[in-house]
N, CA, C and O atoms as a GROMACS GRO file, in nm:
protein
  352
    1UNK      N    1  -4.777  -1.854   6.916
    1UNK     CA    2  -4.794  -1.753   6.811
    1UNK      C    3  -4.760  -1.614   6.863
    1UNK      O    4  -4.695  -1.535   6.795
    2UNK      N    5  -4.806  -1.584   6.990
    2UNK     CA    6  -4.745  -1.466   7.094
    2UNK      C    7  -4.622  -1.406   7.030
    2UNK      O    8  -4.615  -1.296   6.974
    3UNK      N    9  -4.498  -1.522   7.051
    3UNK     CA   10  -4.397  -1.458   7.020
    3UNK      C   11  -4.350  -1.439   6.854
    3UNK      O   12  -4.259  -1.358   6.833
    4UNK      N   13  -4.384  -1.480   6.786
    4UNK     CA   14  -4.405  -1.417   6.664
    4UNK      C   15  -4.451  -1.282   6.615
    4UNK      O   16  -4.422  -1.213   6.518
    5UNK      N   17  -4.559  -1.266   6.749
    5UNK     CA   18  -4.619  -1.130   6.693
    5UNK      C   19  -4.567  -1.018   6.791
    5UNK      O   20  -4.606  -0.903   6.805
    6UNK      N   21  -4.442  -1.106   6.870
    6UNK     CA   22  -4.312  -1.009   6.896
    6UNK      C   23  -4.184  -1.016   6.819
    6UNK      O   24  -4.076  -0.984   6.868
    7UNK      N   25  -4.196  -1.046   6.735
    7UNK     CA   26  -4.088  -1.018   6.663
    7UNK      C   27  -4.164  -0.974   6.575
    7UNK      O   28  -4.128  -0.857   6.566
    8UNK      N   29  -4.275  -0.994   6.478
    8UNK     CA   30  -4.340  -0.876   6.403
    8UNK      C   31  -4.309  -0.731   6.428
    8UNK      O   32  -4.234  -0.667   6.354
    9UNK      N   33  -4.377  -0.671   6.550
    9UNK     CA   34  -4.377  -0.575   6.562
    9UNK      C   35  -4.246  -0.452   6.519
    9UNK      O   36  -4.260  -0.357   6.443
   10UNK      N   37  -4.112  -0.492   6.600
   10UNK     CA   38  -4.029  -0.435   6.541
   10UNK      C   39  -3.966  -0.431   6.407
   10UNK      O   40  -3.892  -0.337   6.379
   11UNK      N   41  -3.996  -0.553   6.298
   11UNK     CA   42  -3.952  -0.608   6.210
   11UNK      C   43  -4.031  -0.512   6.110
   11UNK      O   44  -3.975  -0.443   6.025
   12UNK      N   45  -4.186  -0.518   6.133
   12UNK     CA   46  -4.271  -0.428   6.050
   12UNK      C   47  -4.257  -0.255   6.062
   12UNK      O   48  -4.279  -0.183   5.964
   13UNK      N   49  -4.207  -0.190   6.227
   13UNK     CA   50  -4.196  -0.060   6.260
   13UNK      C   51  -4.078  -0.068   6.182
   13UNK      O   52  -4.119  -0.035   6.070
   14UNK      N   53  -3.944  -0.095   6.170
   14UNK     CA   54  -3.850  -0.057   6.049
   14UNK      C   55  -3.848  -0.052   5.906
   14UNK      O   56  -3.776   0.028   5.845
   15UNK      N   57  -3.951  -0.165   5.829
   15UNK     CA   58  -4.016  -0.139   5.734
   15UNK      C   59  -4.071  -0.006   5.695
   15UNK      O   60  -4.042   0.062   5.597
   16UNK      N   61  -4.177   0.024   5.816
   16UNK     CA   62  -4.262   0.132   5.786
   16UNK      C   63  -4.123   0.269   5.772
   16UNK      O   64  -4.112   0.354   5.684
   17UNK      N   65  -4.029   0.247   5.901
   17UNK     CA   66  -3.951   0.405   5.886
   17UNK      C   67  -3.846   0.439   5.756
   17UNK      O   68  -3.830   0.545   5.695
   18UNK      N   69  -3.784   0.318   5.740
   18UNK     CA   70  -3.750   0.265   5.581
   18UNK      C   71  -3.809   0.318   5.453
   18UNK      O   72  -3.732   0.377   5.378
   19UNK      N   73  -3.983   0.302   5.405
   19UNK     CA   74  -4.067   0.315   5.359
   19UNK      C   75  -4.093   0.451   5.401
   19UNK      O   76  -4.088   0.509   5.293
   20UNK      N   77  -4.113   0.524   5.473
   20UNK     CA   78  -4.102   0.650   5.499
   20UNK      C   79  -4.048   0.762   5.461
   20UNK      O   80  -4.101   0.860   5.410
   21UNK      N   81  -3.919   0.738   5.495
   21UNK     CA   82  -3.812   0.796   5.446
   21UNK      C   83  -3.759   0.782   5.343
   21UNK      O   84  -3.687   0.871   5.298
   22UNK      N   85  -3.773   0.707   5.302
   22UNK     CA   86  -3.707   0.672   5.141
   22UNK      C   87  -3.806   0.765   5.056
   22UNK      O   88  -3.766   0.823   4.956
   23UNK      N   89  -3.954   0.777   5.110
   23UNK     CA   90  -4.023   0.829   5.039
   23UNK      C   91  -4.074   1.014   5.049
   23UNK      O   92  -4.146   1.087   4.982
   24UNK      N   93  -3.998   1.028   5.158
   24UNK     CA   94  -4.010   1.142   5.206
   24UNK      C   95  -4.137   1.240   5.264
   24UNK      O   96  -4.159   1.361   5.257
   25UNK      N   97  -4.222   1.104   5.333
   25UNK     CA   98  -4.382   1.125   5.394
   25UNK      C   99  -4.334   1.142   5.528
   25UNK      O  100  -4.250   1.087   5.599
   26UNK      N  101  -4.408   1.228   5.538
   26UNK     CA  102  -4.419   1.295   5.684
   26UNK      C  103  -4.567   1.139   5.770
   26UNK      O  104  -4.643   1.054   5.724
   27UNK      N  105  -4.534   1.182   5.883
   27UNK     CA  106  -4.612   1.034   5.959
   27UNK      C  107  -4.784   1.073   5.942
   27UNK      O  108  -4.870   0.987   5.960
   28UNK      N  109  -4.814   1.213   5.907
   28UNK     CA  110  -4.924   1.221   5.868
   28UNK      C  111  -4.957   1.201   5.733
   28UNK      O  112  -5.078   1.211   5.711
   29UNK      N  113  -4.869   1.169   5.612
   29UNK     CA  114  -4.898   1.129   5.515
   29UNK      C  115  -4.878   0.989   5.526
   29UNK      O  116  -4.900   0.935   5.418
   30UNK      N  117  -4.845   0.912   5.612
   30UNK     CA  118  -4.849   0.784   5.606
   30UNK      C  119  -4.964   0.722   5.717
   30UNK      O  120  -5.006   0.609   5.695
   31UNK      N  121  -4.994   0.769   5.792
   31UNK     CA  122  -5.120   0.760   5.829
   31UNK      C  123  -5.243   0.805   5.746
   31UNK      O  124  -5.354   0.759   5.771
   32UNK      N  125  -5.221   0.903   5.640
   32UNK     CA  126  -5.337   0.893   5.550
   32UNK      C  127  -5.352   0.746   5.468
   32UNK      O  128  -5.460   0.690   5.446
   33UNK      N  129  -5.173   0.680   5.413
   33UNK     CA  130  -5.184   0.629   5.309
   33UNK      C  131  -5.242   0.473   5.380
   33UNK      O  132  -5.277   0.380   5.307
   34UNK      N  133  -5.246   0.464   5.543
   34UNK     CA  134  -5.297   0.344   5.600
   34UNK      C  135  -5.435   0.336   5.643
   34UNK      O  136  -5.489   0.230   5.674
   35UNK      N  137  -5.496   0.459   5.643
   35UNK     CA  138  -5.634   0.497   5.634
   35UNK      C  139  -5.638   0.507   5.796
   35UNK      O  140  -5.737   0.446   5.838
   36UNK      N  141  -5.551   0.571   5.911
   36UNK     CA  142  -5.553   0.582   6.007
   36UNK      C  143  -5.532   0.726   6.086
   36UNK      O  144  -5.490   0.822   6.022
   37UNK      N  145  -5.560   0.738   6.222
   37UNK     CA  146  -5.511   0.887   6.264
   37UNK      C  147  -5.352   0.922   6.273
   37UNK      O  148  -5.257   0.845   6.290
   38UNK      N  149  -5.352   1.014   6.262
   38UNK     CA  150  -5.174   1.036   6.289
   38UNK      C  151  -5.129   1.012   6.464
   38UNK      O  152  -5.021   1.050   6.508
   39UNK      N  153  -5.190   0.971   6.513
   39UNK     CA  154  -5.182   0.941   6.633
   39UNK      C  155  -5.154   0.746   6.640
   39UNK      O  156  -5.078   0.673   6.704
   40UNK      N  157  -5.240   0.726   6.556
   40UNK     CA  158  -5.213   0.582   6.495
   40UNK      C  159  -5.137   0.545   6.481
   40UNK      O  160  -5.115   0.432   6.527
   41UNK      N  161  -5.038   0.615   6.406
   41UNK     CA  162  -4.898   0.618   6.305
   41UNK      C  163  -4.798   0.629   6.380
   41UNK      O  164  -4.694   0.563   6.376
   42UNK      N  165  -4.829   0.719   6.457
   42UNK     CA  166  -4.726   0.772   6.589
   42UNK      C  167  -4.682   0.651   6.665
   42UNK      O  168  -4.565   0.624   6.694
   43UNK      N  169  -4.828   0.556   6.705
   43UNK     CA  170  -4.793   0.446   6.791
   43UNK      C  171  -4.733   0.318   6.703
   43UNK      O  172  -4.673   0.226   6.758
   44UNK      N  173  -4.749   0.323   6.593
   44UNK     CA  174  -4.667   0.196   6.539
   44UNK      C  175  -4.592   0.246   6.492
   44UNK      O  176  -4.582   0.179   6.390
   45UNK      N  177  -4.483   0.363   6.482
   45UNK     CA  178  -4.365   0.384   6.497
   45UNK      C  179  -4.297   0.386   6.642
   45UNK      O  180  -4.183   0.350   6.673
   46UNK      N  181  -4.408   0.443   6.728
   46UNK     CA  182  -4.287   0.384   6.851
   46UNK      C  183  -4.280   0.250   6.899
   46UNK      O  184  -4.218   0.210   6.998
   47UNK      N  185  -4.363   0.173   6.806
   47UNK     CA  186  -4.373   0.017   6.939
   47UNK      C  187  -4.473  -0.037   6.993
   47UNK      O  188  -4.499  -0.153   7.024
   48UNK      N  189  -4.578   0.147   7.011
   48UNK     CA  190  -4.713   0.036   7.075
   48UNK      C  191  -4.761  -0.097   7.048
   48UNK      O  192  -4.759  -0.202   7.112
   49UNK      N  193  -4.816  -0.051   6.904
   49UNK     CA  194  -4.901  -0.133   6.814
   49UNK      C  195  -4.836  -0.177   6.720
   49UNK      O  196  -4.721  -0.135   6.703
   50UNK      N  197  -4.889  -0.269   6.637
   50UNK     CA  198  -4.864  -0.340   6.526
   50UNK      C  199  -4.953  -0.332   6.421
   50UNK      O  200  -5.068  -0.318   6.463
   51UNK      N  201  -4.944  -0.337   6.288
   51UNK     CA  202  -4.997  -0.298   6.186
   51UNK      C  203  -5.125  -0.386   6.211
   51UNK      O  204  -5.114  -0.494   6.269
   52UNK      N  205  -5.241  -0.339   6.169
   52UNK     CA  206  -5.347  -0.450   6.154
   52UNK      C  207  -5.336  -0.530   6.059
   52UNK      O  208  -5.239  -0.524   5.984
   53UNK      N  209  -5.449  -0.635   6.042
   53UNK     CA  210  -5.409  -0.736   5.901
   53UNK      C  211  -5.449  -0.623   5.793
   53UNK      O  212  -5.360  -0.613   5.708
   54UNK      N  213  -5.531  -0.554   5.775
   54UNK     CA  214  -5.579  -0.438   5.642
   54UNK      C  215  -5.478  -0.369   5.662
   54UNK      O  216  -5.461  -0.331   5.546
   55UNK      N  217  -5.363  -0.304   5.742
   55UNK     CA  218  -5.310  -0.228   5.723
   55UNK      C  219  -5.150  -0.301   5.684
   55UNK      O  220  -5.058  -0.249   5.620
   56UNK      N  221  -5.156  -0.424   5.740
   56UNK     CA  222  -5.062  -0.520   5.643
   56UNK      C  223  -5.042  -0.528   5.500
   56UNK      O  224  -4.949  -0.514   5.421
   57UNK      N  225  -5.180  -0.560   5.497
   57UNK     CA  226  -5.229  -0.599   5.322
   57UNK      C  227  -5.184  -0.492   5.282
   57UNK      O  228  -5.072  -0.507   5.232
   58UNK      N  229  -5.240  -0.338   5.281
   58UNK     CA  230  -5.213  -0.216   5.200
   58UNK      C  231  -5.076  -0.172   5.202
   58UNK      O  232  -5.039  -0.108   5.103
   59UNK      N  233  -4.987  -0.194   5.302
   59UNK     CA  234  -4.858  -0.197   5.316
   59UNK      C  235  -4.786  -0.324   5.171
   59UNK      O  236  -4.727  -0.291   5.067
   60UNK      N  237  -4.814  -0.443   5.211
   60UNK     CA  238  -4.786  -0.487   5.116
   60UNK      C  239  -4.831  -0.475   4.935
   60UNK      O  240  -4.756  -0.477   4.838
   61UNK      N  241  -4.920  -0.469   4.939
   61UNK     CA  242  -4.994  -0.425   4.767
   61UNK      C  243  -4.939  -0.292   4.742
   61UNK      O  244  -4.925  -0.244   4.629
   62UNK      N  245  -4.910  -0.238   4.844
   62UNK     CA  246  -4.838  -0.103   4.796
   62UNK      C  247  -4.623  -0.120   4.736
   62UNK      O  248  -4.568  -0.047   4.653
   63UNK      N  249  -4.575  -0.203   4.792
   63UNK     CA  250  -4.463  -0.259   4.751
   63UNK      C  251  -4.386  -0.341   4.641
   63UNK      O  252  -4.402  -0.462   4.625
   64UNK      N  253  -4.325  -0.283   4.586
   64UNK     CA  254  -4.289  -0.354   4.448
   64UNK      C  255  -4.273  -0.505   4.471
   64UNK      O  256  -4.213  -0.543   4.572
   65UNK      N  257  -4.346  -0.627   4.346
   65UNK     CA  258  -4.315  -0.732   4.413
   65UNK      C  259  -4.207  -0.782   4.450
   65UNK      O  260  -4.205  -0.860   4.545
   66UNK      N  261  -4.119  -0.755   4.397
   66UNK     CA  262  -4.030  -0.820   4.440
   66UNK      C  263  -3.982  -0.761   4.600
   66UNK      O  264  -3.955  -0.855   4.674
   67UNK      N  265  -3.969  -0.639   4.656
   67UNK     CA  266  -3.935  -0.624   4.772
   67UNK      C  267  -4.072  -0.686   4.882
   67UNK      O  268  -4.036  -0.738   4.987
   68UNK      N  269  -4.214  -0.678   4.854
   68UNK     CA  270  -4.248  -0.760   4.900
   68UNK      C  271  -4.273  -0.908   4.934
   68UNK      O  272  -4.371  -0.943   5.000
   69UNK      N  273  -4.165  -1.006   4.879
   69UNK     CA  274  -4.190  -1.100   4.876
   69UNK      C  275  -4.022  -1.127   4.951
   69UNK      O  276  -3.998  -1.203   5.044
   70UNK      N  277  -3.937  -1.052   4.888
   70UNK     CA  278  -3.818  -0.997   5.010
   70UNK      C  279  -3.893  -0.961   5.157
   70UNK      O  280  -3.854  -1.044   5.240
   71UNK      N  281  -3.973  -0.882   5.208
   71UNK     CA  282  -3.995  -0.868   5.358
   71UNK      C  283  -4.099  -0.957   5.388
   71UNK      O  284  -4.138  -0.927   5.501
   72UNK      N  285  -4.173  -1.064   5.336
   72UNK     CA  286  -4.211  -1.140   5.379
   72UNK      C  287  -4.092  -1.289   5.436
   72UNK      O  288  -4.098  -1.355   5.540
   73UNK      N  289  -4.026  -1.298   5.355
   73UNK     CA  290  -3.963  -1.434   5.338
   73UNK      C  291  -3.820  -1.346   5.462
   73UNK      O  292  -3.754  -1.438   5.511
   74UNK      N  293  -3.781  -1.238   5.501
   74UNK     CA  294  -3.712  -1.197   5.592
   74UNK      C  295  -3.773  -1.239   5.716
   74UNK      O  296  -3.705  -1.301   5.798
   75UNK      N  297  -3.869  -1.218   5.733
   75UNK     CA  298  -3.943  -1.236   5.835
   75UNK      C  299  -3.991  -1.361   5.855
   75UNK      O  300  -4.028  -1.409   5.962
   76UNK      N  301  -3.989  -1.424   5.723
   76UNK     CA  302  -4.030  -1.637   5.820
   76UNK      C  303  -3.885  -1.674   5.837
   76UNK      O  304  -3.861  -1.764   5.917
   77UNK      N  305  -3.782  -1.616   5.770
   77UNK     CA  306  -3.642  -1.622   5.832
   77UNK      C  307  -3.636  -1.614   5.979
   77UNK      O  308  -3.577  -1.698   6.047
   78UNK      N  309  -3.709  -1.490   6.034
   78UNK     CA  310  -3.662  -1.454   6.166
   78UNK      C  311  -3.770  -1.539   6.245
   78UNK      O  312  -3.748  -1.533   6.366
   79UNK      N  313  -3.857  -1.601   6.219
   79UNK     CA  314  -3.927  -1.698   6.276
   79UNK      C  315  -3.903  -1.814   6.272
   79UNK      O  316  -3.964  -1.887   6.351
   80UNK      N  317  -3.775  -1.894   6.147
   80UNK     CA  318  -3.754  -1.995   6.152
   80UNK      C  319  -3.577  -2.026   6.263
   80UNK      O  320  -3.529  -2.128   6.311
   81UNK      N  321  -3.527  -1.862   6.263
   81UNK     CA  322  -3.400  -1.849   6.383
   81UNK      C  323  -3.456  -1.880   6.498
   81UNK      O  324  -3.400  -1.952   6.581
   82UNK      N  325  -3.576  -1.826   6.513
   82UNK     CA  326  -3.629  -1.862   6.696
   82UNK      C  327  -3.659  -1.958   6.686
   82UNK      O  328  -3.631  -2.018   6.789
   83UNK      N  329  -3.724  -2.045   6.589
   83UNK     CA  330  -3.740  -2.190   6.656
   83UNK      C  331  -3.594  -2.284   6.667
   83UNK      O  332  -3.574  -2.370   6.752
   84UNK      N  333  -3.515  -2.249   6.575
   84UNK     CA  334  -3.357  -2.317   6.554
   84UNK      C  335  -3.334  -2.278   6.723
   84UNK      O  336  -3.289  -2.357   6.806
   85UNK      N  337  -3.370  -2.156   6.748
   85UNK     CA  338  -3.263  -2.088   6.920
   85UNK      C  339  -3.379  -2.190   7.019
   85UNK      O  340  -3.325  -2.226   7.123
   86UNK      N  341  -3.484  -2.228   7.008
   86UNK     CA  342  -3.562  -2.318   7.084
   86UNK      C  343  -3.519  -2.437   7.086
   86UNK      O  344  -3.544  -2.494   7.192
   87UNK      N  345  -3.447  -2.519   6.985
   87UNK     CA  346  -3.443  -2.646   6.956
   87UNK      C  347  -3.344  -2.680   7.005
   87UNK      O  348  -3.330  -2.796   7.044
   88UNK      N  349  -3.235  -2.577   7.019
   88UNK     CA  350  -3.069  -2.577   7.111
   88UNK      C  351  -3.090  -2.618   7.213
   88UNK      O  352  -2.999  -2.629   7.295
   0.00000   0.00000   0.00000
C-alpha cells in the first residue's frame, strides 16, 4: 500500500496547484479552504505531506462531479500501470 501512497502524493500536489490556480487562491486561502495552517499548505505543495483523509474528502465534495470522479478513476489508472510494470 506504501507505494500507492507514493504515487498519491504527487498526483494529489498537482491537483491541488491546478485547483489553485485556476481559481486564483493564494496558498493561504487554500489552507483556509482545508481547515489548515498556511504552513500546512506550503508542505503539501512542496511534497512533504499528503492530504489527510478529511482533507481528501473536502477536496473532493468541493469538485464538480464529474471532474471528481475524473481524478479519482486517473489515479486507480496510475495504480493499475504499476501493477501492469510489476507483472512484466
Amino acid at each position: 500500500m506504501r507505494k500507492y501512497k507514493d504515487l498519491l502524493k504527487p498526483y494529489l500536489r498537482n491537483i491541488l496547484n491546478i485547483l489553485r490556480y485556476e481559481n486564483s487562491m493564494t496558498q493561504k486561502e487554500m489552507a483556509h479552504f482545508f481547515y489548515i495552517s498556511t504552513r500546512s499548505y506550503c508542505d503539501l505543495e512542496g511534497g512533504k505531506y499528503s492530504l489527510s483523509a478529511v482533507s481528501l474528502i473536502i477536496l473532493l465534495a468541493y469538485l464538480p462531479n464529474d471532474v471528481m470522479v475524473q481524478v479519482v478513476r486517473e489515479f486507480f489508472n496510475l495504480i493499475l500501470d504499476e501493477q501492469d510494470k510489476e507483472d512484466d
